[in-house]
Backbone of each chain as ProteinMPNN parsed JSONL, in Angstrom:
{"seq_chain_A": "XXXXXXXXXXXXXXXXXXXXXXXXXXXXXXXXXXXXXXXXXXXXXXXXXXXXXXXXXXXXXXXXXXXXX", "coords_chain_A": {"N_chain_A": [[0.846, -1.202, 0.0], [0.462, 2.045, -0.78], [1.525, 5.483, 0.549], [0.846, 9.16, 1.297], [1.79, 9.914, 3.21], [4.462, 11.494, 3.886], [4.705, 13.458, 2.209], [2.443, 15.147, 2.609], [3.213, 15.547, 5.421], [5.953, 17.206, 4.79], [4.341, 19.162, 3.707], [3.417, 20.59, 6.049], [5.87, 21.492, 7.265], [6.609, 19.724, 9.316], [8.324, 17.785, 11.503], [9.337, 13.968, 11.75], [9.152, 13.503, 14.239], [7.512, 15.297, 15.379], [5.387, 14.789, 14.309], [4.553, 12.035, 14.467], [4.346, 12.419, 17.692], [2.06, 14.23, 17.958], [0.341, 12.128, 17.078], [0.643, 10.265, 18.736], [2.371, 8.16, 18.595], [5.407, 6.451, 18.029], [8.438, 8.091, 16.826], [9.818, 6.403, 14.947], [7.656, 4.859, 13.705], [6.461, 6.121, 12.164], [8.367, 7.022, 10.169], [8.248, 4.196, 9.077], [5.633, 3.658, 8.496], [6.064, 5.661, 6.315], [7.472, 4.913, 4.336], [6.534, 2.643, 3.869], [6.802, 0.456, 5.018], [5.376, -0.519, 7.139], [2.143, -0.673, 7.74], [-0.597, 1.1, 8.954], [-3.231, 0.26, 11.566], [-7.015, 0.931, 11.39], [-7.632, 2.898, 12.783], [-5.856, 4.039, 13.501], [-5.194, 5.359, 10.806], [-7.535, 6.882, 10.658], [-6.943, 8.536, 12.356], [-4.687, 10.211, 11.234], [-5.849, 10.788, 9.239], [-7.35, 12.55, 10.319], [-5.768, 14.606, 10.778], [-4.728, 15.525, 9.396], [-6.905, 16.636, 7.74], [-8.335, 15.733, 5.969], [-9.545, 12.456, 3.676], [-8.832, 9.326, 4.215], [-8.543, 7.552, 1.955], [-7.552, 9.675, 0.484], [-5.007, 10.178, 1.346], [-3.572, 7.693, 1.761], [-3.196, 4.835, -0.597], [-4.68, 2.179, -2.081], [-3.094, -0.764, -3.503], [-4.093, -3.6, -4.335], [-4.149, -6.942, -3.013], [-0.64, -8.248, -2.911], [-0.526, -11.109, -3.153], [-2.884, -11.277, -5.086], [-2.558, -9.991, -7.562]], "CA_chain_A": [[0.0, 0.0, 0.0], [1.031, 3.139, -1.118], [1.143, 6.27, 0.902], [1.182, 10.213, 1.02], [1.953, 10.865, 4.453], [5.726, 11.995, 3.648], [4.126, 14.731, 1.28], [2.022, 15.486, 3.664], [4.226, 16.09, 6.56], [6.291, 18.191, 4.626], [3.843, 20.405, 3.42], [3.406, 21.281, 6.867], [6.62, 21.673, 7.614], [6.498, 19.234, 10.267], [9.368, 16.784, 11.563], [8.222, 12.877, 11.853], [9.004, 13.393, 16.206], [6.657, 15.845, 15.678], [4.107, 14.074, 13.604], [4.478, 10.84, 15.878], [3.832, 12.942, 18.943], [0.642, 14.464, 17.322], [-0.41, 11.326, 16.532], [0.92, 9.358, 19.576], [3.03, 7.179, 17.892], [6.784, 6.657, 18.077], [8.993, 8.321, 15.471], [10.142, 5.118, 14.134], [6.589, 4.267, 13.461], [6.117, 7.337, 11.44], [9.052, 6.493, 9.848], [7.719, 3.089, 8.66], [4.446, 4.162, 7.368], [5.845, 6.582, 5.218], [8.359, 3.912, 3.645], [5.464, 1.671, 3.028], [7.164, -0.72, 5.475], [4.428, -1.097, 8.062], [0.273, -0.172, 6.941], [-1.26, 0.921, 9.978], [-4.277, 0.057, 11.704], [-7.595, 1.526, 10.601], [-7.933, 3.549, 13.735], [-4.353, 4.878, 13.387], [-5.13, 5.975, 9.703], [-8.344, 7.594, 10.712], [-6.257, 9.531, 13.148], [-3.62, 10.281, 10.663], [-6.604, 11.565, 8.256], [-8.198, 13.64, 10.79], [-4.998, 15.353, 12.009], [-4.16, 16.504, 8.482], [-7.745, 17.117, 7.709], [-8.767, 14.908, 4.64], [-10.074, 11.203, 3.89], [-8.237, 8.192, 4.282], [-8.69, 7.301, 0.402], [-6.513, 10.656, -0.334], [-3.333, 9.748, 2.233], [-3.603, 5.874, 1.726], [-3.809, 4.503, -1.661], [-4.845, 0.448, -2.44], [-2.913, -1.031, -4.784], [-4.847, -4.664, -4.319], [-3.347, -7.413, -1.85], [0.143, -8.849, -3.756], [-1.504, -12.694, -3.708], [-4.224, -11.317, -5.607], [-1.55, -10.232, -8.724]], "C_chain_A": [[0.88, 1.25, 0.0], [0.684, 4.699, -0.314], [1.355, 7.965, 0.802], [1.737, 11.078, 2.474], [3.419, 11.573, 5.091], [5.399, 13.565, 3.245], [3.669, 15.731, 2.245], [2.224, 15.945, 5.134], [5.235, 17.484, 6.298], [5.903, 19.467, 4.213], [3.62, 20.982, 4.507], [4.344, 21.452, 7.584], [6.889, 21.394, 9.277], [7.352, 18.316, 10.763], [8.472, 15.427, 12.137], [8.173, 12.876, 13.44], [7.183, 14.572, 16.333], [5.219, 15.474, 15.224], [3.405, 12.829, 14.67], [3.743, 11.506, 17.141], [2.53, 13.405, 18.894], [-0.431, 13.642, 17.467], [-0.271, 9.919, 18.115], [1.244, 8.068, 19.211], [4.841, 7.594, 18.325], [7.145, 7.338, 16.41], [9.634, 7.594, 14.552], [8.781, 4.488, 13.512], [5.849, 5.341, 12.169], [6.655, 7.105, 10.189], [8.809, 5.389, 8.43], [6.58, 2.722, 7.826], [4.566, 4.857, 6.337], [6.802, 5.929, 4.273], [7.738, 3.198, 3.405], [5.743, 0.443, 3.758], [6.388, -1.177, 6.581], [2.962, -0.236, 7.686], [-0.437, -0.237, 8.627], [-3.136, 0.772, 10.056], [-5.536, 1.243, 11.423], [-7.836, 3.083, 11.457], [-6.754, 4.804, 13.324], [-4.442, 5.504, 12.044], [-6.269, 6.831, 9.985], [-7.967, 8.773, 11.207], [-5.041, 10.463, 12.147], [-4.674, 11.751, 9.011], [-6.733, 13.172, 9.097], [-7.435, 14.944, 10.87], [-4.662, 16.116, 10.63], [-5.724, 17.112, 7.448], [-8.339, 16.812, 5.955], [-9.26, 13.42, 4.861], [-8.914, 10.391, 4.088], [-7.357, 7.608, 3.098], [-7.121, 8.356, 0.168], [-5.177, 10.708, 0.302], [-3.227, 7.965, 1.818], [-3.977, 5.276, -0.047], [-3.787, 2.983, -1.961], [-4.681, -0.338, -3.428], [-3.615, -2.817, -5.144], [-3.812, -5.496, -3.789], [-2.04, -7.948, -3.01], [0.063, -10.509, -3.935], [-2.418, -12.426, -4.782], [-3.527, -10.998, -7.465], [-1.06, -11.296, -9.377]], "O_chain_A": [[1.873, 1.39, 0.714], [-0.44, 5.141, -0.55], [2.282, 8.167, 0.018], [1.975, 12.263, 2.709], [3.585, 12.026, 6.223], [5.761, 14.581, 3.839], [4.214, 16.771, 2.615], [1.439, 16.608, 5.812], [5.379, 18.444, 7.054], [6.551, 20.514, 4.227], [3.537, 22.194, 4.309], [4.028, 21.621, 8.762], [7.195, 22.188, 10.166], [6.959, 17.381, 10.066], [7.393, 15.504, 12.725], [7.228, 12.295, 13.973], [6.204, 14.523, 17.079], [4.161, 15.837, 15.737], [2.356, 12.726, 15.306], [2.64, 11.106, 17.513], [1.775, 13.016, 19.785], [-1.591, 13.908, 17.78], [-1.01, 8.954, 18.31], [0.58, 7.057, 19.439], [5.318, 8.644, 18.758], [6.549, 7.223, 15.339], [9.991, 8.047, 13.465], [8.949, 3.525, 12.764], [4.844, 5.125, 11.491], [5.946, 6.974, 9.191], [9.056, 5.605, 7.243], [6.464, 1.919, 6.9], [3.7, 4.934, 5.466], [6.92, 6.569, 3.228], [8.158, 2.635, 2.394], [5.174, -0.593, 3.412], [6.701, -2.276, 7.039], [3.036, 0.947, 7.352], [-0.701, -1.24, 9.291], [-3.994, 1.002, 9.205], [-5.164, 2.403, 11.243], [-8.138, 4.14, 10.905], [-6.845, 5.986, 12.992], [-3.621, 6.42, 11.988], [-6.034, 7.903, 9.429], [-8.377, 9.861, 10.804], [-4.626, 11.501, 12.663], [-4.389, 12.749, 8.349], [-6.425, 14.319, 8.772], [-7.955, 16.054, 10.983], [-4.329, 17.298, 10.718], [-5.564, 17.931, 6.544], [-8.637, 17.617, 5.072], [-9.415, 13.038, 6.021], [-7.864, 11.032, 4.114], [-6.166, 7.3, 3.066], [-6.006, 7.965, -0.177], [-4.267, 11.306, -0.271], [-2.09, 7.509, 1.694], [-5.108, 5.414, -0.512], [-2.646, 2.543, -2.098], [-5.578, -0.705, -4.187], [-3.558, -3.17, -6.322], [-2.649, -5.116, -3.921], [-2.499, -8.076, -4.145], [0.628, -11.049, -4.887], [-2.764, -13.4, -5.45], [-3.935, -11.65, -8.426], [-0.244, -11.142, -10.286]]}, "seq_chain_B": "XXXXXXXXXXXXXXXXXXXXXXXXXXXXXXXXXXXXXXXXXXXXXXXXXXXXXXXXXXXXXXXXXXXXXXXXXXXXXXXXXXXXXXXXXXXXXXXXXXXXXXXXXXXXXXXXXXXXXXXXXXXXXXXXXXXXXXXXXXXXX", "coords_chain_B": {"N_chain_B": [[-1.357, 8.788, 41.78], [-1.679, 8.897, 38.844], [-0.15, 8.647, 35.604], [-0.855, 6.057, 33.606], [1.126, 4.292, 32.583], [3.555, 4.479, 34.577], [2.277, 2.858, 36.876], [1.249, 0.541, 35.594], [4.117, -0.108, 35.511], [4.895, 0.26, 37.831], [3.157, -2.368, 39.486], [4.168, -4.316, 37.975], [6.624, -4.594, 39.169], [6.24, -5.185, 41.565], [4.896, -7.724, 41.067], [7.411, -9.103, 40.286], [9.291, -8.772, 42.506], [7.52, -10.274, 44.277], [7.814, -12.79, 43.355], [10.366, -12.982, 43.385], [10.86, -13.364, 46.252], [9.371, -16.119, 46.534], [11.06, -17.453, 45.181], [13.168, -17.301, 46.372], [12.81, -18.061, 49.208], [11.775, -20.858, 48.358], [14.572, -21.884, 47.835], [16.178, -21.644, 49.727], [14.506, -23.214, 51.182], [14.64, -25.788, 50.166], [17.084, -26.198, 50.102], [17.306, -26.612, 52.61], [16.075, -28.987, 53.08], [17.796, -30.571, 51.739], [17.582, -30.766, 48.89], [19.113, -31.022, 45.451], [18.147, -29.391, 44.013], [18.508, -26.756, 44.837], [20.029, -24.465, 44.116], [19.295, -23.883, 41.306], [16.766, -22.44, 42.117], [18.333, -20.117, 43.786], [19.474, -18.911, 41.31], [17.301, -18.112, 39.786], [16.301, -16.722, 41.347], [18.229, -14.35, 41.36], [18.06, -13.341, 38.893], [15.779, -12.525, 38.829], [15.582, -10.513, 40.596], [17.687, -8.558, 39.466], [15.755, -7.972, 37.624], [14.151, -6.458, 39.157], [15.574, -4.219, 40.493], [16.101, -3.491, 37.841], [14.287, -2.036, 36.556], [13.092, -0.65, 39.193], [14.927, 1.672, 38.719], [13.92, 2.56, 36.045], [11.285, 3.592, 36.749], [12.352, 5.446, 38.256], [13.41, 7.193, 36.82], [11.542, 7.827, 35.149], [9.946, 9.244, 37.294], [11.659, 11.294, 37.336], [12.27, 12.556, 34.814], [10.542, 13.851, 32.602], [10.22, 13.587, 29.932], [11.375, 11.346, 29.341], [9.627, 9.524, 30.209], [7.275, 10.466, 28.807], [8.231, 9.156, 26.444], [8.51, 6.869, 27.188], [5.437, 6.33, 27.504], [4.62, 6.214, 24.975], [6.109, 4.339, 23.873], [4.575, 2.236, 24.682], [2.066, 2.256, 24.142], [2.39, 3.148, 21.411], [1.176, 1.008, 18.355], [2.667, -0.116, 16.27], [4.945, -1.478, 17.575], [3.523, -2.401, 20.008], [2.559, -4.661, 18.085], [4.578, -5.659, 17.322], [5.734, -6.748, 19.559], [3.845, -8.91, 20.135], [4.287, -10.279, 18.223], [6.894, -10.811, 18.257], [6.549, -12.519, 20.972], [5.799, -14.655, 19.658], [7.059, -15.999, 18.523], [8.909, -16.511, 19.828], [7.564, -18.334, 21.851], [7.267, -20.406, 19.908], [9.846, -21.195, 19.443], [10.059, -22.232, 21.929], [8.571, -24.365, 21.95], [9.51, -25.989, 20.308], [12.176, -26.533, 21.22], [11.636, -27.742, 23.301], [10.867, -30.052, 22.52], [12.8, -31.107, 20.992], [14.726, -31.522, 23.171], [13.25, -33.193, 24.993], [12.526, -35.393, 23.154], [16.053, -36.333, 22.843], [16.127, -37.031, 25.73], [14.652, -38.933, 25.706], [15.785, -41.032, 24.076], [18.331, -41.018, 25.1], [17.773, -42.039, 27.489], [16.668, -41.334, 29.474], [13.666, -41.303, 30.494], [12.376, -39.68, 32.731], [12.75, -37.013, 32.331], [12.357, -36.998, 29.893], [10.076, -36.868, 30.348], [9.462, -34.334, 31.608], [9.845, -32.202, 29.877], [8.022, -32.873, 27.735], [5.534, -32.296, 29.41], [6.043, -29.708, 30.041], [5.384, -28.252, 27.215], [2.886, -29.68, 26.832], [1.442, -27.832, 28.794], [2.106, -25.551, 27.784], [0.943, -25.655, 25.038], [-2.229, -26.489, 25.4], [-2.916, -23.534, 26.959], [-2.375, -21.848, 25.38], [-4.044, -22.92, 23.223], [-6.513, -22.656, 24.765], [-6.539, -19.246, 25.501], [-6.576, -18.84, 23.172], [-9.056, -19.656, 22.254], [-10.604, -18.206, 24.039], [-10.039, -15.869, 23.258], [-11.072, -15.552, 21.196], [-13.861, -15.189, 20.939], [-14.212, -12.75, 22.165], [-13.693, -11.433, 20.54]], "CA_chain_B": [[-0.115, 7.984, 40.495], [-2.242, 9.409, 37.067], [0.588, 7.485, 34.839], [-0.978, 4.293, 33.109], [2.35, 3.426, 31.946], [3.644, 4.025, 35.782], [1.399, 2.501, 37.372], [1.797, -0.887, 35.095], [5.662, -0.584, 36.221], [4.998, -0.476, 39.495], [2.986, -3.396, 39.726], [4.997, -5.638, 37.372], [7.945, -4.464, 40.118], [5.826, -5.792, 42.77], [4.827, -8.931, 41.044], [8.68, -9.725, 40.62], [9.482, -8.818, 43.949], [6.832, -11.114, 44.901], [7.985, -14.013, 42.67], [11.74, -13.326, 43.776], [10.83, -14.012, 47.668], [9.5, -17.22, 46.286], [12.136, -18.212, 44.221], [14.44, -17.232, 47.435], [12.189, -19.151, 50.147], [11.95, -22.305, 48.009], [16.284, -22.2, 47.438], [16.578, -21.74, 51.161], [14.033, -24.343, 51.563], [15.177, -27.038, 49.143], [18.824, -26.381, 50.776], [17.216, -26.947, 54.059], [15.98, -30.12, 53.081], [18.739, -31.277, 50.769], [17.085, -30.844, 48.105], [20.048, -30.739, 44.699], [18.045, -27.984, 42.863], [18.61, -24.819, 45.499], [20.601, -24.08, 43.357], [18.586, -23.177, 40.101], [15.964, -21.103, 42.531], [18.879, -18.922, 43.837], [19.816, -18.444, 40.106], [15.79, -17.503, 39.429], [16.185, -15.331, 42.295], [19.201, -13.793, 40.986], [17.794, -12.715, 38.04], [14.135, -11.367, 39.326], [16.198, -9.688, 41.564], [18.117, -8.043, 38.815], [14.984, -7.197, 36.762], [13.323, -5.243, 39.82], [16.287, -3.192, 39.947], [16.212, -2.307, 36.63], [12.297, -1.99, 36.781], [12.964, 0.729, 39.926], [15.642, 2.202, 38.214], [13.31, 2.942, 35.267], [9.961, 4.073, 37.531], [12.466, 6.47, 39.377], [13.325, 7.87, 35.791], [10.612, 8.013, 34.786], [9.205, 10.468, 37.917], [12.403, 12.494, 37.343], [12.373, 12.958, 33.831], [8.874, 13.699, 32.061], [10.481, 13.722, 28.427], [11.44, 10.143, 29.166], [8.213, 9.208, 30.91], [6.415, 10.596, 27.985], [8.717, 8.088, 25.71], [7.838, 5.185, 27.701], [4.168, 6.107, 26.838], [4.263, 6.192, 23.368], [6.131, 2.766, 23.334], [3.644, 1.474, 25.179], [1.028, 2.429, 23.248], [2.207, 2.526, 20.133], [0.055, -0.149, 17.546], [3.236, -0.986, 15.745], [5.552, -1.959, 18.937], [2.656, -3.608, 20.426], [2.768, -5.576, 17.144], [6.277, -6.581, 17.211], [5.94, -7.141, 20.807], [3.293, -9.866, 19.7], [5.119, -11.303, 17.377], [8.388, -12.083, 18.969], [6.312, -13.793, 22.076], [4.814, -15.812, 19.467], [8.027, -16.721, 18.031], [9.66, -17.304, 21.417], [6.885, -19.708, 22.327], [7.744, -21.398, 18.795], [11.293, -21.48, 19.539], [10.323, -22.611, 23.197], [8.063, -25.684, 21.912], [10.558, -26.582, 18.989], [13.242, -27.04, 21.941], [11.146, -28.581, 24.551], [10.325, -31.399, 21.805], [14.076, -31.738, 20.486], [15.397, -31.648, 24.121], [12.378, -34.346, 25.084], [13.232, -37.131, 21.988], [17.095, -37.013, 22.991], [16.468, -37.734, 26.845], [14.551, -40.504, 25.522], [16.686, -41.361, 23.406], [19.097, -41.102, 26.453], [17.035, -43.471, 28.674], [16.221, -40.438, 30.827], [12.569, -40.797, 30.758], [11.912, -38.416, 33.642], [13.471, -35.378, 31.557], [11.457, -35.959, 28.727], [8.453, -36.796, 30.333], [9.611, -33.224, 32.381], [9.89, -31.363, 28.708], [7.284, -33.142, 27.123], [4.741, -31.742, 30.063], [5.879, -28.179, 29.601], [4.879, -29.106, 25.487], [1.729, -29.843, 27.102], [0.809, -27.012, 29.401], [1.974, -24.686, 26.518], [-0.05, -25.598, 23.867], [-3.284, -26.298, 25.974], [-2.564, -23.051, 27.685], [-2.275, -21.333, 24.077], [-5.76, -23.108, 22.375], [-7.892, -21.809, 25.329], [-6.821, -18.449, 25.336], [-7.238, -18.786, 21.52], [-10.793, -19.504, 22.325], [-11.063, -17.102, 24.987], [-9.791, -14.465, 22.75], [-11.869, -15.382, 19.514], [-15.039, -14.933, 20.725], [-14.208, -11.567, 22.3], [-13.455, -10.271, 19.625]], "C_chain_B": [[-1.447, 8.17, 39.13], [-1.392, 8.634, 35.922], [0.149, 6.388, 34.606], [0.366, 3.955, 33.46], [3.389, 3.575, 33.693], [3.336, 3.198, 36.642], [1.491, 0.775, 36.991], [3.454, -1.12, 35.587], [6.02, -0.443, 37.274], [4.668, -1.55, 39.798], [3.728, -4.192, 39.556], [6.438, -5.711, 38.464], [7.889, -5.24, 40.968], [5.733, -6.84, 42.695], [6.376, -9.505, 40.891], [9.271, -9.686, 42.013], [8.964, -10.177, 44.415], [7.388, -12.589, 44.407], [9.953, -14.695, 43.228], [11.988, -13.818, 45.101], [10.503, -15.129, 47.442], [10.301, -17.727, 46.151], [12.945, -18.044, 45.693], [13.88, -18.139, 48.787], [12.262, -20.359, 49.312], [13.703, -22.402, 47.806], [16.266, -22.747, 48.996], [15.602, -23.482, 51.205], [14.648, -25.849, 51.588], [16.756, -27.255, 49.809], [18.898, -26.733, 52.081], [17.253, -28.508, 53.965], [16.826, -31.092, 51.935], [18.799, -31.451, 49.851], [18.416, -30.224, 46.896], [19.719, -29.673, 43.785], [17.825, -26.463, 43.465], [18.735, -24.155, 44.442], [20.291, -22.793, 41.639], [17.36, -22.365, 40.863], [16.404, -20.126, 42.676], [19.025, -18.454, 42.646], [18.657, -17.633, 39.741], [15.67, -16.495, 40.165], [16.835, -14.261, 42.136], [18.605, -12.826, 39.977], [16.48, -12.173, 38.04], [14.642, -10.245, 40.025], [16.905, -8.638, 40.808], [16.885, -7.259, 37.949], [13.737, -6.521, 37.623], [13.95, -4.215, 39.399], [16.202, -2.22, 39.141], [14.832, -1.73, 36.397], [12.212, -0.587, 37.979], [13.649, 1.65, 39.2], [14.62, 3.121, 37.134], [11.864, 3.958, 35.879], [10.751, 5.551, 37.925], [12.703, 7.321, 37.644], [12.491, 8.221, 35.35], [9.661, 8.965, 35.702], [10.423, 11.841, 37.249], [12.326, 12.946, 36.14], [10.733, 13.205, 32.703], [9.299, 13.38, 30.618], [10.26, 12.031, 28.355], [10.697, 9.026, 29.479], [7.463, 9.219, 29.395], [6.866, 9.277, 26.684], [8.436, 7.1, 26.062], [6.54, 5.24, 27.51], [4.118, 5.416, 26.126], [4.869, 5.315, 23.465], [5.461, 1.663, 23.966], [2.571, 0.965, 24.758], [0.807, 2.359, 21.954], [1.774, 1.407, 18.948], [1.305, -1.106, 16.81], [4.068, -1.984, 16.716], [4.689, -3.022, 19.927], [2.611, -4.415, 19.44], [3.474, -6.299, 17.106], [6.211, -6.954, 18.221], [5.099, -8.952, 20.764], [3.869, -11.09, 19.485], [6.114, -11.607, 17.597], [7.631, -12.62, 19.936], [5.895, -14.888, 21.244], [6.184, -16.482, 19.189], [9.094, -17.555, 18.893], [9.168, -18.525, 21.553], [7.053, -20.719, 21.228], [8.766, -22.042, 19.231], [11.201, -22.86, 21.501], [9.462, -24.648, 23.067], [8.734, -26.486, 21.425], [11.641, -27.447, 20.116], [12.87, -27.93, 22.647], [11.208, -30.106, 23.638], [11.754, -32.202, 21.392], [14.313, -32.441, 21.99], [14.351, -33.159, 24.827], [12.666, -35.668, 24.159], [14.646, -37.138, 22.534], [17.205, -37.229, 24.421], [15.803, -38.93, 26.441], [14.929, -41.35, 25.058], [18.097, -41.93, 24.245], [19.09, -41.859, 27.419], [16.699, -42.474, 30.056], [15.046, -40.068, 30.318], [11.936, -39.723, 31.908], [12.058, -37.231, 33.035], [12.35, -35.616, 30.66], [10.1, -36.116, 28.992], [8.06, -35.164, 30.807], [9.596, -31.845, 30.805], [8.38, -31.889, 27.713], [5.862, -32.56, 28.18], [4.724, -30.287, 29.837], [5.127, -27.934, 27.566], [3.237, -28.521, 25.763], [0.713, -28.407, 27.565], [0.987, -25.953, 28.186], [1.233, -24.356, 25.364], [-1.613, -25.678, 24.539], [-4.01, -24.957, 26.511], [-2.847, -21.728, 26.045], [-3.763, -21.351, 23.574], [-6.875, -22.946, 23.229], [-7.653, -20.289, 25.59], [-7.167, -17.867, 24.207], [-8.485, -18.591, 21.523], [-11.704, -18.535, 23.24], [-11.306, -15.539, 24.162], [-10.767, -14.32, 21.132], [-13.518, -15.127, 20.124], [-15.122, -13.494, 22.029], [-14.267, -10.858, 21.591], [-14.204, -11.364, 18.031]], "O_chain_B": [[-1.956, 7.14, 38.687], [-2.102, 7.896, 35.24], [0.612, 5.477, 35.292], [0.679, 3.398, 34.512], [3.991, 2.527, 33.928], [4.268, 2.717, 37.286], [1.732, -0.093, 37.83], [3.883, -2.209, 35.968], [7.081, -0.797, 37.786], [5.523, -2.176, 40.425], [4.165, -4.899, 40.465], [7.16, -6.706, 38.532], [8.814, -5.952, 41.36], [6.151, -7.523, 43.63], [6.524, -10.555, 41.516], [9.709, -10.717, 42.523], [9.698, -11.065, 44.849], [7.334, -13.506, 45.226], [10.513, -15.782, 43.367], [12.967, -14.523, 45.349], [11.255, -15.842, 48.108], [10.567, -18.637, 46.935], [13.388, -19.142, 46.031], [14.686, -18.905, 49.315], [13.138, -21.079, 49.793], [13.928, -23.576, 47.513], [16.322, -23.919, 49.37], [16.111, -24.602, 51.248], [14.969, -26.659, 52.457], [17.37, -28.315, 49.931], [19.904, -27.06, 52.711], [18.093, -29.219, 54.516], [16.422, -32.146, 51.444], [19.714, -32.137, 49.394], [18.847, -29.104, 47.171], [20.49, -29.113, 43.007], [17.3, -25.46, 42.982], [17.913, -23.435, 43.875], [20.716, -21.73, 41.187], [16.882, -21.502, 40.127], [15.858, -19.108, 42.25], [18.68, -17.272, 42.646], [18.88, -16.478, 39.378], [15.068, -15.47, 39.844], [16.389, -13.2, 42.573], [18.642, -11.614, 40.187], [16.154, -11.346, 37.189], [14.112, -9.135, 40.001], [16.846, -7.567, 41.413], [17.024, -6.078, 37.631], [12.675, -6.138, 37.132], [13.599, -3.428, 38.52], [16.192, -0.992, 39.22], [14.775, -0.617, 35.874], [11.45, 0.357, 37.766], [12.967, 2.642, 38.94], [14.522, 4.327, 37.359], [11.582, 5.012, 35.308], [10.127, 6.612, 37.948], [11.855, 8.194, 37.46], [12.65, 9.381, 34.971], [8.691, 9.487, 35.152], [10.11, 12.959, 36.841], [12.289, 14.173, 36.233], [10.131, 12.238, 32.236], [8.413, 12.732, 30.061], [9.41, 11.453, 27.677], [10.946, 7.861, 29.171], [7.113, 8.166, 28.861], [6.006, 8.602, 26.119], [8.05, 6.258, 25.252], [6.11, 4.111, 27.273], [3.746, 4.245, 26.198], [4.092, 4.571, 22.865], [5.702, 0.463, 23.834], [2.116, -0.176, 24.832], [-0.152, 1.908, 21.327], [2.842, 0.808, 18.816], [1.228, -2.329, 16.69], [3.87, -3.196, 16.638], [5.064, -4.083, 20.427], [2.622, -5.506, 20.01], [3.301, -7.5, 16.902], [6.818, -8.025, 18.179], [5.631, -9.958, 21.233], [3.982, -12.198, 20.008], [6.498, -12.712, 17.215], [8.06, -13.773, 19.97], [5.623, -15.971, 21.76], [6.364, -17.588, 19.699], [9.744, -18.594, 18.777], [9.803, -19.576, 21.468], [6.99, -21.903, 21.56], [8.764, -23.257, 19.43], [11.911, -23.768, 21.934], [9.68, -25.663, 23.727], [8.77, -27.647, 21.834], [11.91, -28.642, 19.997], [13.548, -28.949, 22.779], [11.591, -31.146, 24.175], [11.917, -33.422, 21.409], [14.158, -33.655, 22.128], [15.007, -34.162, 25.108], [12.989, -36.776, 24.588], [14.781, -38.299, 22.919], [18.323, -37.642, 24.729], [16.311, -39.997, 26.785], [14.615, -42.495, 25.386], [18.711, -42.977, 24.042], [20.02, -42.301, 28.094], [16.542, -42.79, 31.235], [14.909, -38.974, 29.77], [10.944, -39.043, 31.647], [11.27, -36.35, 33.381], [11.46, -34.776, 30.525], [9.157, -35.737, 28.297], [6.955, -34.657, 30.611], [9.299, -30.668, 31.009], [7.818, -31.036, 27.028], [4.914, -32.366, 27.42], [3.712, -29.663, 29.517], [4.221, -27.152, 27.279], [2.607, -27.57, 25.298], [-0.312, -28.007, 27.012], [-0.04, -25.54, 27.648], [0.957, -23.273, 24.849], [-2.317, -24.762, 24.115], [-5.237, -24.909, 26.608], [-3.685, -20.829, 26.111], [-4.524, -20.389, 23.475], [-8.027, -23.026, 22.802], [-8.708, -19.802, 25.995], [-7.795, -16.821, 24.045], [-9.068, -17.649, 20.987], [-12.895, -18.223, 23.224], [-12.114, -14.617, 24.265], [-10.998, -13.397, 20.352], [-14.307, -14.808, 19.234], [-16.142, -13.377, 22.707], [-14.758, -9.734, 21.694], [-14.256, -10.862, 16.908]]}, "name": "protein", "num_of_chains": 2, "seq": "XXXXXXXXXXXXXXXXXXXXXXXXXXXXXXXXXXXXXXXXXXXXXXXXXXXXXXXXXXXXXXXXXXXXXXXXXXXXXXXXXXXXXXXXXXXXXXXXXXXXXXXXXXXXXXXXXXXXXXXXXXXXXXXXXXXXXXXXXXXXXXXXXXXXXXXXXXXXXXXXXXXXXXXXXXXXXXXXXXXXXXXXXXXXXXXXXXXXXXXXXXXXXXXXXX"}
């Protein structure tokens, strides 16, 4: 799964300690989501929407599961 | 005490405490009565005893420092860390059945049925111990 929440951080000229903390997450976890290397839970993306003030859909994008290719 | 994440590392302090006077009454005991495995309680005691320590050590940091308080939150809480935290116990308990079963076939192998009937019981309680909180936990959720 593909995400925007790199983009998105920097447009608000925000560091990921500071994003994490926002979001109550570690900054390694911030990190991880925005490398595509961990897809957080739905809760944690809702939170992630809210905080930058858009849907889910437009930070998160679904490229279909890689079994299903 | 307002601190979740305090509050959980006090207790867990207390329950080792509590587990290390065991472990140190049954050594003494077992050494009273001649018993050849003092030995491995003081060792159990040794090392509960070591992970209060570091368990106060951390609590008292954790009043003095709020930055580092607030860090022990967030890895408390965090979704991914609780994830990984998951997933190495599961892998432990893999690693811990895998051994029990090797270390069980070569005492029998050995002619020391007591050992592996003593590894092949932990086997037991493990996996039993496993498929009812499985079932506990599936129809919670």
């Amino acid at each position: 799964m593909k995400n925007r929440l790199e983009e998105l951080r920097k447009s608000r000229s925000l560091r990921q300690d500071e994003l994490g903390e926002a979001l109550g997450v570690s900054r390694q976890t911030v990190i991880s989501i925005e490398k595509g290397k961990y897809n957080p839970s739905i809760t944690l993306a809702f939170k992630i929407a809210r905080f930058f003030g858009t849907s889910i859909e437009e930070i998160f994008i679904y490229e279909g599961d890689e079994d299903e290719m | 005490m307002k601190c979740k994440s305090m509050k959980y590392n006090v207790i867990s302090t207390l329950f080792v405490m509590l587990l290390f006077s065991g472990a140190l009454f049954a050594g003494f005991y077992f050494q009273k009565n001649g018993g050849a495995s003092s030995s491995y309680f003081f060792g159990g005691a040794t090392g509960l005893l070591l992970v209060a320590i570091a368990n106060s050590i951390r609590i008292l940091r954790m009043k003095k420092n709020p930055k580092y308080r607030k860090e022990q939150e967030t890895a408390q809480k965090d979704e991914r860390l609780v994830s990984l935290r998951n997933r190495s116990t599961a892998v432990a308990f893999f690693v811990l059945v895998i051994s029990c079963a090797v270390l069980s076939i070569i005492s029998a192998i050995k002619g020391d049925m007591d050992k592996a009937s003593d590894f092949s019981l932990v086997i037991c309680i493990g996996t039993a111990v496993h498929f009812i909180s499985y079932l506990i936990l599936s129809h919670k959720e």
